[in-house]
Phi, psi and omega in degrees: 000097194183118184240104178254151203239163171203169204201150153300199148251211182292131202206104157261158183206140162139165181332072163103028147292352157301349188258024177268349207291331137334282187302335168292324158307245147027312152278007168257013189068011191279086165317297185254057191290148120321076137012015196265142176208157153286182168301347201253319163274357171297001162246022166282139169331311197251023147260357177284319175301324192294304188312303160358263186313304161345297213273347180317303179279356188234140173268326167250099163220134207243142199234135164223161179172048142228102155181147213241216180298145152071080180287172197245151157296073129236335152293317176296325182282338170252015105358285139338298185321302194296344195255309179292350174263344173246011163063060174244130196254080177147119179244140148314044196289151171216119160147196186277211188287002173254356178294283177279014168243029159305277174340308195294282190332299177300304161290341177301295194300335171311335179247020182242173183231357170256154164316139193282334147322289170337352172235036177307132166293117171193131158050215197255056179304302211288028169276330224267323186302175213236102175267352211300287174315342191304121178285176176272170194208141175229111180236147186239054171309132141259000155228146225251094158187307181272002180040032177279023150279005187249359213248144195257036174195162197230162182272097196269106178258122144301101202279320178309301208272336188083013193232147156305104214249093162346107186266140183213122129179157276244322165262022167285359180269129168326146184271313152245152182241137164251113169270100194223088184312340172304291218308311186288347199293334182279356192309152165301173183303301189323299164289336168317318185270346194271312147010297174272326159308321181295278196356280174331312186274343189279301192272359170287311167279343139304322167316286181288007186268115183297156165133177133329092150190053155015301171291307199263003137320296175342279191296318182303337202269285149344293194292337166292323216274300189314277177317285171316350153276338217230311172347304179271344185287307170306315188275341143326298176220092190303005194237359174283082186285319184308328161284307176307318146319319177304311180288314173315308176312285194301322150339280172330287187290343071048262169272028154282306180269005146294034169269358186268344200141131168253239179167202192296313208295350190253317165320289174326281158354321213228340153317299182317296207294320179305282178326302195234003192355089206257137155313142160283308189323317197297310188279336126005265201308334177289294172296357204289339182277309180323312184255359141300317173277338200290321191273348183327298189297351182246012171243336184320298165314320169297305174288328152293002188268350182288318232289339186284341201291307174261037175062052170233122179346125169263097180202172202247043121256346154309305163289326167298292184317330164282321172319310172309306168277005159284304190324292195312292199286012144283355183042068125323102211278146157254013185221145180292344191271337168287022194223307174224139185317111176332311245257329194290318195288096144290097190312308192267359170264348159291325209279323164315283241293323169309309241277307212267336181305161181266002171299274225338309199292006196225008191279171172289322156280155160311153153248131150309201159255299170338292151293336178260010124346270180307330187279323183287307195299315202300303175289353148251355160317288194081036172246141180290172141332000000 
């Protein structure tokens, strides 16, 4: 029984708390930020006003943004370039989950001289860093779903091999977090819901992820509650901030209590985003019924001890049902052949790469090469357990 618990970190919230992204450079000692956002919102209206105002209080300020979803280590390494060349003591992350882990990525490395492979979560890699250098860090979600503002690690592709890699270490967790529901109110329905699906599968599969750890049940359990109030009320009405708080909360807490664990649905997950670069919310929401029945008999007991908790019939088929029917009124695709082309899909080189992800090792069944086989077909089929 040896456990290690970890918490976030400082998470300011609240309305129009994006105009605090000073005082937060500033209680970190931060002169010279660095910027990152992707290409794609570094042209939008309200990170061009953030920048605005930004450059007003910095005489040194440094902008990086190329690079867009499922980022590559060929974006960190120029990244890295761009945070040494403008001599920045310091990062901005703003945007979704690939923004920031982008972000994360990029002050980790300003202080390393190995390759960012070398800090793959496995055993005790992240030992191998130089921490003397690590700049601070500041995230800025603008979507309510992978919760990497909480989170010590960033999802990385590897472009030589095509897989998607876990980066792990202990100082990618932010020094400050800004939660500011203005920011999110434009996401679209679309992302709102695939977005909010990550949340969901993020705090489902701490949950149902074995060991000892009480506190991030705790919080995974609160953070489903969240999503099941407010989720579909944001994707109605995107201008409904208490709900968008409420989703932004659940993101967060969401990638806290996976320090406890994830599972297949992040197996699956996370080949489809290398390969076919697939939303991971999207590919998420898609496996989630799937690698529920499948995991039914060692999780069933668990999931009925919630169900009263999230106002639900207490039974593991009542909870399945709601998962189906929030997907259907999210116009949720249920099967992966409505996302990728049957015909494209090597069964047995995804079903390794799954195999092999480090969610695997935490799902509550053991997994074969076998089961993730069988978990894909099922999911392109669309037939369940």
């Amino acid at each position: 029984m040896k456990f290690n618990w970890n918490y976030p970190t400082t998470v300011w919230v609240g309305k129009n708390r994006v105009d605090d992204l000073s005082n937060a450079c500033e209680s970190l000692k931060i002169d010279r930020p660095l910027f990152v956002t992707d290409k794609d919102l570094i042209e939008l209206p309200f990170i061009k006003n953030i920048i605005s105002n930004l450059k007003k209080k910095f005489s040194k300020f440094g902008i990086f943004s190329n690079f867009s979803g499922n980022p590559l280590g060929d974006n960190v390494e120029e990244g890295v370039e761009v945070f040494k060349k403008n001599n920045s003591d310091g990062v901005i992350a703003i945007g979704g989950g690939s923004a920031l882990d982008v972000g994360k990525a990029v002050a980790f490395m300003s202080g390393q001289t190995r390759p960012i492979w070398d800090f793959e979560d496995i055993g005790d890699y992240w030992k191998r860093a130089d921490e003397k250098n690590i700049a601070p860090i500041i995230a800025v979600p603008t979507t309510a779903g992978t919760g990497s503002e909480t989170g010590r690690a960033s999802a990385i592709i590897n472009k030589s091999t095509g897989v998607k890699k876990i980066i792990f270490h202990p100082k990618f967790l932010p020094s400050i977090v800004i939660l500011d529901p203005i920011l999110t109110v434009d996401l679209s329905p679309r992302l709102t819901a695939a977005t909010g699906m990550d949340a969901l599968a993020h705090n489902l599969e701490a949950f149902c992820a074995p060991g000892f750890h009480p506190m991030a049940d705790g919080i995974a359990i609160e953070g489903m509650k969240l999503i099941k109030k407010s989720l579909l009320k944001a994707v109605k009405n995107g201008k409904d901030l208490n709900a968008r708080a409420d989703l932004l909360a659940a993101a967060s807490m969401g990638s806290t209590a996976f320090q406890k664990g994830l599972g297949a649905i992040h197996s699956l997950s996370h080949p489809v985003n290398a390969q076919f670069n697939v939303h991971h919310g999207l590919s998420n929401a898609i496996f989630m019924p799937y690698v529920l029945t499948f995991n039914k008999d060692l999780i069933k007991d668990r999931i009925i001890s919630i169900c009263d908790y999230l106002n639900l019939d207490k039974n593991f088929e009542s909870f399945l049902k709601w998962i189906l029917d929030l997907r259907k009124e999210l116009n949720i695709p249920h099967k992966l052949s409505e996302v990728v082309e049957e015909k494209k899909i090597n069964l047995d080189q995804l079903s390794k790469m799954a195999l092999e992800d480090p969610s695997t090792s935490t799902n509550p069944k053991k997994m074969t090469i076998e089961d993730m086989q069988i978990l894909y077909k099922h999911s392109l089929s669309g037939e369940l357990f």
